[in-house]
N, C-alpha and C positions, 0 to 999 in steps of 0.2 A: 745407745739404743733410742731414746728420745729424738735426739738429731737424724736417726733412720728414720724413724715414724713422720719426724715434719716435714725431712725430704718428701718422702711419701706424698702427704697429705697434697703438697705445692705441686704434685706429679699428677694429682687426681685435680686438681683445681687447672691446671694448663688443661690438660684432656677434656675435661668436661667443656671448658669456654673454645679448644679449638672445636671441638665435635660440633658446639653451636655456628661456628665459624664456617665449617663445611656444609651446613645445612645453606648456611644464606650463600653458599659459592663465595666466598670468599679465601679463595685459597692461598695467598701469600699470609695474610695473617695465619688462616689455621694451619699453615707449614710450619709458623714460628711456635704457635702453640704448642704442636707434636715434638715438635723438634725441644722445646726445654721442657716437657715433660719424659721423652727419654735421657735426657744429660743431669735430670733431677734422680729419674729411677730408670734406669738400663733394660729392668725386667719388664716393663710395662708393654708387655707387646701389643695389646689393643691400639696402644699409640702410636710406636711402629710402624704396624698397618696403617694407620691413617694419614701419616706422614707419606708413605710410599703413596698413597692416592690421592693426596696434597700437591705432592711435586709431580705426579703423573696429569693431573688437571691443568698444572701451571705447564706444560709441554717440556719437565727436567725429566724424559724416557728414563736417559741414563743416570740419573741418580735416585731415582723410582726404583730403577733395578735392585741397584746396590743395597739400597734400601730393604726391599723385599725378599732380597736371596739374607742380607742379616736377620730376619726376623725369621725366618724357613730354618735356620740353623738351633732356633731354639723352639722352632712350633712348625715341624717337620710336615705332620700332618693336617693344619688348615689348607684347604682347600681354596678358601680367598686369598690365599697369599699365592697360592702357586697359580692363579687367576692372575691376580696384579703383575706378576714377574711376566706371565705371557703377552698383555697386554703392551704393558712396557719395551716388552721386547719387539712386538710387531709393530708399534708405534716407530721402532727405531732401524726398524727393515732386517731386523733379525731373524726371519720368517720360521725357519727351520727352529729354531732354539722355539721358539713361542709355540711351536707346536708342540714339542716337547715338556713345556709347562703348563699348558691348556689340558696335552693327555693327562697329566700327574692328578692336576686337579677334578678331571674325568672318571680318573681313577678311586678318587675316594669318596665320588658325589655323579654316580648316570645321569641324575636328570640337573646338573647346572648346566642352565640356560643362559647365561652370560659365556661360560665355556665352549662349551658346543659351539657358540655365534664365534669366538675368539679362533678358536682349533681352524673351524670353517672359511674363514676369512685372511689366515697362514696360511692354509691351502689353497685359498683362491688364488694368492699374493705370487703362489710360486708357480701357476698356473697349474694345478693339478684338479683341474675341475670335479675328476669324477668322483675323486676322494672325497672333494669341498662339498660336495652334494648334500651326505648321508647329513653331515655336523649342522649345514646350515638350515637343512630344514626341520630338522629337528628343535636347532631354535627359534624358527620361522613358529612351528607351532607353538614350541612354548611359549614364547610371546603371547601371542595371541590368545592364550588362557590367560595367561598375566594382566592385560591391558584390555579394554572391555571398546573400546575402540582403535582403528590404525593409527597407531603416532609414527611421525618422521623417523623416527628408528630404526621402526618394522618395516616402514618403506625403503629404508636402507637396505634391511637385509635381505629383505625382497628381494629388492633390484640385484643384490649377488646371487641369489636362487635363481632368476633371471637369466643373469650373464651366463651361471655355468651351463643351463639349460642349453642354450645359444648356441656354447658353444662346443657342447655334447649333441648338435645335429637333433637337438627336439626345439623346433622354433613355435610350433601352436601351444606346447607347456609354456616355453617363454614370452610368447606372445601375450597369451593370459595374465603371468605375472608383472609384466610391465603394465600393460593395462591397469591393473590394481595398483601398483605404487605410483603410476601419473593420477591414477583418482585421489589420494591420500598427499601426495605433493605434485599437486598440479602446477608448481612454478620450477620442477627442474628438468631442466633440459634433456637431462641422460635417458631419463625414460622414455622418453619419445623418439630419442636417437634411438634405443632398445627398440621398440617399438616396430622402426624404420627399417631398421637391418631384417629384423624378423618378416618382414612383411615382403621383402624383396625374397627370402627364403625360400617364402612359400609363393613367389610370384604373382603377387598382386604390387603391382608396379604403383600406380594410382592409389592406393591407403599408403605405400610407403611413402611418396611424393607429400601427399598431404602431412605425415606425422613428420617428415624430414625438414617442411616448412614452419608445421608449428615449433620445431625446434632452436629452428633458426630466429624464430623470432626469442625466444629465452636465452639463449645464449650463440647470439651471433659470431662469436669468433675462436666456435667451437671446428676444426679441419674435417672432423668426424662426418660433422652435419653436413659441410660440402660435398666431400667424397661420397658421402649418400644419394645428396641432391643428384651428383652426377651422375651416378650408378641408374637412378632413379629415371632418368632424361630427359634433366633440365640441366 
């Protein structure tokens, strides 16, 4: 009994210094931390979890996975666990499966807003736009309550509420939204390629020339930004 208790204690002492571990991003160490705080105590599943977002930061998708479907079998219903597994999975072009772990965790939590962005972004992945629509802007706004100004993020996910927009034949919705994510990350190129296409759409040749240019200039040996230039008539 003693010797369970000090496992224990040496279980709660790795977890504790990996958790500090993950806060400073430092993920190789706090993977090692998680990892001999489960082999100290098995049931520690707060570890577990942390481990599987340990190796999903360090880009081990697949052993994220494995990771988080073991911890799911004894904590069925966290919701961030069936988050992590989605992630891991789309990380790993498993689109279809991520959707299916993005719903789960959907299912025992409407307003997760890391899920919703995950779900929406499996279904970008397999180009099902319209589907992608409803998930991503709903984390589109949740964000936005979350975050008191635009972070690179939400310009990310923008720019997919964007894309599907585009590509759902509403280019002045999409128009708008790239506009907003080249305001918030005015150094990437996509958006102005978004931007560009959009603006050919709606046939304004001349705004798309110029946003196809400033494109060009951020990421010059982007084909996208050519083929636009072209389309464009230059």
């Amino acid at each position: 009994m003693f010797e369970s208790f000090r496992r224990s204690m040496q279980a709660e002492a790795s977890f504790a210094r990996g958790s500090a571990l993950l806060e400073e991003r430092k993920y190789k160490e706090a993977r090692d931390s998680f990892a001999e705080a489960t082999l100290l105590y098995p049931e520690h599943d707060q570890a577990r979890a942390l481990l599987g977002w340990s190796q999903y930061f360090l880009g081990d998708y697949r052993g994220a996975a494995v990771t988080f479907k073991t911890a799911l079998r004894r904590q069925p219903t966290w919701e961030g666990l069936h988050n992590g597994l989605g992630w891991s999975r789309l990380r790993a072009g498993r689109y279809q499966l991520a959707a299916a772990s993005f719903r789960s965790a959907l299912d025992r939590n409407p307003d997760y807003v890391d899920a919703s962005n995950g779900l929406g972004s499996a279904l970008f992945e397999r180009g099902n736009y319209e589907a992608a629509l409803p998930p991503l802007e709903k984390a589109l706004s949740g964000s936005r309550r979350l975050l008191s100004r635009e972070s690179p993020d939400v310009a990310v996910l923008r720019g997919k509420v964007a894309w599907s927009l585009y590509y759902l034949e509403r280019p002045r919705e999409a128009l708008a939204m790239f506009i907003r994510a080249s305001l918030a990350a005015p150094d990437s190129h996509q958006y102005q390629v978004g931007m560009g296409w959009c603006y050919l759409k709606l046939g304004q040749k001349d705004d798309a020339r110029a946003a196809f240019q400033r494109a060009m200039k951020l990421g010059p040996n982007d084909e996208s930004v050519r083929e636009g230039l072209r389309r464009a008539g230059i």
